[in-house]
C-alpha positions in Angstrom: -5.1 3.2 -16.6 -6.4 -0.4 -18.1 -4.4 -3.2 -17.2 -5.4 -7.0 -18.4 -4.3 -9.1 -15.6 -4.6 -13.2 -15.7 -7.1 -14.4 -13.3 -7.5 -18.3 -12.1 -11.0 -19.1 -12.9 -10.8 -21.6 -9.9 -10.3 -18.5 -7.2 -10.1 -15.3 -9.0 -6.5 -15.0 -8.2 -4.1 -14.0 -9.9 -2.5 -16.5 -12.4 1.0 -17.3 -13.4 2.1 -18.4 -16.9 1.9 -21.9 -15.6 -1.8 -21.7 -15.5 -3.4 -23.9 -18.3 -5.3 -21.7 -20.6 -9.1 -22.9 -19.6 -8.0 -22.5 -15.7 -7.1 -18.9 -16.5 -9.4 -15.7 -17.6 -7.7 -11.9 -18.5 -9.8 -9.1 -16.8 -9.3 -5.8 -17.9 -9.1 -3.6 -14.5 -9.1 0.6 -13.9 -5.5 0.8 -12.1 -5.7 4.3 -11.0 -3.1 6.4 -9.8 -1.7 6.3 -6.7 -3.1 9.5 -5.8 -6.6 8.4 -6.5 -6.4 5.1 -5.6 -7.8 5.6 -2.2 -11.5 7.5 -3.6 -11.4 5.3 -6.0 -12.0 2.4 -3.5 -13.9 4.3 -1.2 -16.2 5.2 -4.3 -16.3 1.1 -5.2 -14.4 0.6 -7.8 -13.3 -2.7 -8.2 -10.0 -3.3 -7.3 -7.4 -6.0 -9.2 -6.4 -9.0 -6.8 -3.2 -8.5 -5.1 -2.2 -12.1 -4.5 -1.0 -15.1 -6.4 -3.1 -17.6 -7.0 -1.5 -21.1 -5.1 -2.4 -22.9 -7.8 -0.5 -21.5 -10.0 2.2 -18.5 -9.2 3.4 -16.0 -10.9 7.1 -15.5 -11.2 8.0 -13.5 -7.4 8.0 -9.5 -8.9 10.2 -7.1 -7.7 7.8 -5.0 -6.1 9.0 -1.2 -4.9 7.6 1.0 -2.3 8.0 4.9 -1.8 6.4 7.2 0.8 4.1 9.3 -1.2 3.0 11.5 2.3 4.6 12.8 4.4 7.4 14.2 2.9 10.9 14.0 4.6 11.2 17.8 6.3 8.0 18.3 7.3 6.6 19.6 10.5 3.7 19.1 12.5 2.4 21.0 15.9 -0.1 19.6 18.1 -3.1 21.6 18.6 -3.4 22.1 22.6 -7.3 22.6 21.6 -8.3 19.4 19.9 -8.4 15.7 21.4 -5.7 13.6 20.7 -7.6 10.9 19.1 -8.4 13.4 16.2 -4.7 14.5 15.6 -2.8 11.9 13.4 -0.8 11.7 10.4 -2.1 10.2 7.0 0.7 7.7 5.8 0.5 7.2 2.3 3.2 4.9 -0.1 3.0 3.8 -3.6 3.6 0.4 -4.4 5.2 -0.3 -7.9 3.9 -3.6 -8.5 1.7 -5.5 -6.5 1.9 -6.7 -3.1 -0.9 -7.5 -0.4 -0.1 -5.0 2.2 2.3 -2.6 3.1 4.2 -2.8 7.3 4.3 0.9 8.5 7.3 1.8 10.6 7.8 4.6 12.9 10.9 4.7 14.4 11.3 1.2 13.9 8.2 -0.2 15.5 4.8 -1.0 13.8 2.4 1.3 13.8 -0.3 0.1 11.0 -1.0 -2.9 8.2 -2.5 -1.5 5.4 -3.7 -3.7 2.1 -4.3 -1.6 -1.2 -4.1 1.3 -1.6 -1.7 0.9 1.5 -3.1 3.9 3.1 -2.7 4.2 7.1 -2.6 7.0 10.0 -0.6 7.3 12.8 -1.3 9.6 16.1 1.0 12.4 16.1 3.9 12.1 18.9 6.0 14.6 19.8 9.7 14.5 18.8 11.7 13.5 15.5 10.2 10.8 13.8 11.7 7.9 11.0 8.6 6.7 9.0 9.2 3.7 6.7 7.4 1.6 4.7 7.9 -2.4 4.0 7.0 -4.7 1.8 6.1 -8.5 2.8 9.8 -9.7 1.6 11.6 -7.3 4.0 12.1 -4.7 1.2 11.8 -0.8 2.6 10.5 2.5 1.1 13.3 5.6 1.5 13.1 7.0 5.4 11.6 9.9 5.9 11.8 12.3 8.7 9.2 14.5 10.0 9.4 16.3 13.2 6.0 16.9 15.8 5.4 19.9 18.1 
């Protein structure tokens, strides 16, 4: 769960090997789970920096995402008794690696931004529904599909 990441001093960034060594600091961070990332934030925790510092880059990771909720299958009804507003879906992906937000996609179109822990919602539709997640370079979680009453 600790995790020494290379800071630049100059923004708090995060810094490539090509930092000098007095431009750059290592911070030891609490990297939680992805399950727990989202109280952990909400319970302020400090989080690690997601981006690269300009200054100096690291080398471009290959970052991965996967749909950690829903899960492909599932079904949802719409409850005639409660306000729209209050029905939506929790999206939730892990990110392997680290990126500074994570494009939701529901049947191809945006639907949320979210920065870490790359945690969104989306108001529940009915039909059969494609949910994807995308990282900044165009790289996309597995598809999964979910179905609303």
């Amino acid at each position: 769960m600790h995790q020494e990441l290379a800071l630049d001093r100059r923004n708090g960034l995060l810094a490539g090997p090509a930092c000098a060594s007095e431009e750059a600091e290592r911070r030891v961070f609490v990297v939680f789970p992805p399950v727990y990332r989202a109280w952990a934030a909400a319970h302020g925790y400090p989080t690690p920096p997601t981006v690269d510092s300009p200054l100096c880059p690291r080398p471009a990771p290959q970052a991965r995402v996967a749909i950690r909720f829903p899960v492909s299958g599932d079904r949802y009804f719409l409850d005639p008794d409660l306000r729209r507003p209050y029905q939506r879906l929790p999206l939730e992906a892990t990110v392997d690696g680290w990126v500074a937000e994570v494009q939701w996609l529901v049947d191809g179109r945006q639907v949320a931004r979210a920065g870490y822990p790359y945690n969104a919602s989306w108001p529940l539709q009915t039909g059969r529904h494609v949910i994807e997640a995308v990282l900044p370079d165009g790289r996309r979680s597995n598809p999964v599909t979910v179905s609303v009453q």
